[in-house]
N, C-alpha and C positions, 0 to 999 in steps of 0.2 A: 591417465594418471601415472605420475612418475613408481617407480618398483620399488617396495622398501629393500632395507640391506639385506634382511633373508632372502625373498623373493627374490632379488639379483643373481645371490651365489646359488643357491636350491637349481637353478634354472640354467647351469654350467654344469658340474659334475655328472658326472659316468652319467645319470639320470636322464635327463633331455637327451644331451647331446649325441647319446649312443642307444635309447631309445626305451629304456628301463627307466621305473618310477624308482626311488632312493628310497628306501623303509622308514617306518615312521620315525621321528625322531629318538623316542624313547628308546627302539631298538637296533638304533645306528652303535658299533662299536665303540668301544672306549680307547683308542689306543694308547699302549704302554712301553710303544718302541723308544728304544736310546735310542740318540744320534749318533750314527757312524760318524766320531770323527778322526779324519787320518791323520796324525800331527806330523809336521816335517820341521826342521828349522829355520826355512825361508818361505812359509808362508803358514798364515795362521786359520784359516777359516778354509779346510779344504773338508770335504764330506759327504758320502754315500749318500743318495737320497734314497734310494731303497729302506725298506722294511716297516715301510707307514701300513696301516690297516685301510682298507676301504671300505665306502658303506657296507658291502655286501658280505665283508667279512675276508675276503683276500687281501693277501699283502702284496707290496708294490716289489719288484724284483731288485736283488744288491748285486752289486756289481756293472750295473749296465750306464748309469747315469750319476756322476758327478758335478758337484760345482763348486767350488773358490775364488781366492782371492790371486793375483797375478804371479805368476810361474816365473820371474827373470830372475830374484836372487835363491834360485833351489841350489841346495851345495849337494855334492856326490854321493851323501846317504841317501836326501831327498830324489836323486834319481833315481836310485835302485828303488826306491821305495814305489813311485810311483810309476816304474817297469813293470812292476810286480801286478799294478790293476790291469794290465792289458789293454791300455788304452789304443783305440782308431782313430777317433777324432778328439781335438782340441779346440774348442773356439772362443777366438780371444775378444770380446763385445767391445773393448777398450777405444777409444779414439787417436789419432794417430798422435798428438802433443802426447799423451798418458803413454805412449809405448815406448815414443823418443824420452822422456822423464825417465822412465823408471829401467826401461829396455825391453826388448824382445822377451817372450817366454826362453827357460834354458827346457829343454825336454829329452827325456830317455828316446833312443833309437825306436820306431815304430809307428807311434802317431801323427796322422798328420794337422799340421797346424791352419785352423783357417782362419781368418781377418775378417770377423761379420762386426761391423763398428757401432756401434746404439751410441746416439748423442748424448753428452749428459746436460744438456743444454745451457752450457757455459758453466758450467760447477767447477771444473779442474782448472779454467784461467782466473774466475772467481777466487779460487783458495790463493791461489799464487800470484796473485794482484796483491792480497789483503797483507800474505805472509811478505812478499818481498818490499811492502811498502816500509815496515818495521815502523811505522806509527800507529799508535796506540789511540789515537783520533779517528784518522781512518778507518781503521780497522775495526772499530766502535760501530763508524759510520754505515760500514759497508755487513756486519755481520749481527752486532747486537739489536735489541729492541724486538726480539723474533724475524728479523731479517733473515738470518740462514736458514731458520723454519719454512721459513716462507719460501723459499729460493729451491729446500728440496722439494715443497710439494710441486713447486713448477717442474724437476726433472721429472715426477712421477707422474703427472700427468701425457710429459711428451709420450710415454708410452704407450699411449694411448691414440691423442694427435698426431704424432707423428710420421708421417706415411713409411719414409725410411725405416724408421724405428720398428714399425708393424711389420714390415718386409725381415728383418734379422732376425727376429722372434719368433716369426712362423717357419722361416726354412731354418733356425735351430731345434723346433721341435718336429718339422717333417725328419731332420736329419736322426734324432731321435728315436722314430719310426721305423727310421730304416736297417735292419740290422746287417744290409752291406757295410755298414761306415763301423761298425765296431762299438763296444763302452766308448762313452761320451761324454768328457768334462768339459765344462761351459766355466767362463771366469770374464770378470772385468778388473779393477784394480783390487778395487776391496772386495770386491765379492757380498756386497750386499745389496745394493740396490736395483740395478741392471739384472744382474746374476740371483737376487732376490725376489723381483718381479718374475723372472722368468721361470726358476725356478717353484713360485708360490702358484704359477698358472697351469706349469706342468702337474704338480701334483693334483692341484684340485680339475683338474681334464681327466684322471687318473681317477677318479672318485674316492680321492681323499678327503676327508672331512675338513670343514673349515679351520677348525681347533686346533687339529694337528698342522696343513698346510702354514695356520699362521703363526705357530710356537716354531717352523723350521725357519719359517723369513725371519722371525723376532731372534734367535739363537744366533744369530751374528754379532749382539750386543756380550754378548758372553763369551764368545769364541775369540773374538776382537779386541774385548776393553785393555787386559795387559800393554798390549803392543799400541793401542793409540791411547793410553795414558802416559808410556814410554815418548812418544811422539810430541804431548803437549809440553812434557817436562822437559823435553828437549828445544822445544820453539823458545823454551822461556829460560832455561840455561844458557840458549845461544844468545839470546837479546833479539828476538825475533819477533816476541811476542811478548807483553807485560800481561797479559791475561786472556791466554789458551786458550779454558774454559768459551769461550767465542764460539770457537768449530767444535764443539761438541754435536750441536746438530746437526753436522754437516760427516761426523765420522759413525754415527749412529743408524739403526733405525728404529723406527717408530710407526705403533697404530697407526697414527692420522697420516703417515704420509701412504700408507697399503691403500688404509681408507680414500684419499685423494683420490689415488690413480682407480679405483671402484665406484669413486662416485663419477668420475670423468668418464668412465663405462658408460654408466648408466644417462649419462646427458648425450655423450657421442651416441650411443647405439641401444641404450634401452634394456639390454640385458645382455651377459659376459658370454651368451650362448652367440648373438650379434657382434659382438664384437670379435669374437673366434673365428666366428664363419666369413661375416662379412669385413671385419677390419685386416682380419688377417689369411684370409681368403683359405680359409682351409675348409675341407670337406670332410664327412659324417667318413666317407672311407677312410680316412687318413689318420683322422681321430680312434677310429676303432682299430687301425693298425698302429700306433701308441697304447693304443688299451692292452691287443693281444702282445704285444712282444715284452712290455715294462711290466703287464699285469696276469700271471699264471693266472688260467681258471678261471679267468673274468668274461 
């Protein structure tokens, strides 16, 4: 019998997977953390994930793990600013067209940069098909009628599918793990779906409650809208676009696409505790060495 939506997630967190039952639900915490967010001028959605509460009642550590959106246009205050977290590693999920587009990360002296690619399964030539066509037919064609809906829950699934994809996910969060590599920002362009995914599985590995994990993936709509409302008025100033509003679902995210890539769990592998171990081949020690190093007193 397939696993409802609780039974999925109940059956990942700190609980199963590290070997502890999660307290009933009544007496799971509430958390009431802000969002570390770090603002810079050349990227909008950059942010601590520390200081989520766990079931158990510990907090996840600040400082050690980051994630945003891509590092090429940071200007020289955004350097020092982001000197200042101590970062070791950098790793850019981006695919190589996304790097050539927008450009390499710019970085403060220290960190080192790695290149772990996660497909977006045709979404970045998608967008730049529709926008360079400047037809407003097309463009209809290729995006409206919930087609772009539709197209992101196909990225959110590869995460799932896809063996590559599974491979960059796991050795970002073994590197995670590892406190030779240092504080850890993860980033893909936008920093929300890739860097979203990854960041919503880290947390709830972490035995952060669903609630919270999924108000930190959903908080890219917030962090975001300014600068891709700036973006659509811009397609449609330049004569790019007669009507933006198209890629909205495609600059977004959304429930149903988290959901998607959970229920494609639950069809690939049955439960997110399977898919950890067996998709992405990580073991209970490794896991628990992400618990002790992100999670004092866990």
């Amino acid at each position: 019998m397939p696993l409802s939506r609780r039974a999925l997630l109940t059956t990942t967190g700190a609980a199963l997977l590290l070997g502890a039952a999660p307290p009933a639900l009544a007496a799971r915490p509430r958390s009431t953390t802000a969002i570390r967010h770090i603002p810079l001028q050349g990227a909008v959605n950059v942010r601590d994930l520390g200081g989520y509460t766990t079931y158990n009642g510990a907090r996840v550590r600040h400082g050690l793990a980051y994630r945003s959106d891509h590092l090429a246009k940071l200007t020289d205050a955004d350097l020092t600013t982001l000197a200042g977290l101590g970062l070791g590693t950098v790793v850019d999920l981006r695919i190589p067209p996304e790097v050539q587009y927008d450009g390499a990360d710019r970085l403060p002296a220290g960190p080192v940069p790695v290149a772990r690619p996660v497909t977006d399964n045709g979404l970045f030539g998608q967008l730049m098909a529709a926008i360079g066509s400047r037809d407003p037919v097309r463009q209809e064609e290729m995006l409206g009628g919930g087609r772009a809906a539709a197209f992101m829950r196909g990225v959110y699934r590869t995460f799932v599918t896809d063996a590559a994809n599974r491979a960059a996910l796991a050795a970002t969060l073994r590197d995670l793990a590892d406190p030779r590599r240092g504080p850890l920002l993860l980033h893909c362009t936008s920093g929300k779906d890739r860097t979203g995914w990854t960041s919503w599985l880290l947390l709830t590995l972490l035995g952060v409650p669903e609630s919270s994990a999924r108000a930190d993936y959903l908080a890219s709509n917030t962090f975001r809208a300014a600068y891709d409302a700036r973006v659509r008025e811009g397609l449609k100033q330049g004569g790019l676009m007669q009507n933006p509003e198209l890629i909205v679902p495609l600059q977004e995210v959304r429930a149903e696409y988290l959901d998607t890539a959970l229920d494609q769990v639950r069809t690939s592998y049955g439960s997110l505790f399977r898919y950890v171990s067996v998709g992405l081949g990580l073991e209970l020690r490794e896991l628990a060495a992400l618990r002790e190093r992100l999670v004092p007193g866990a």
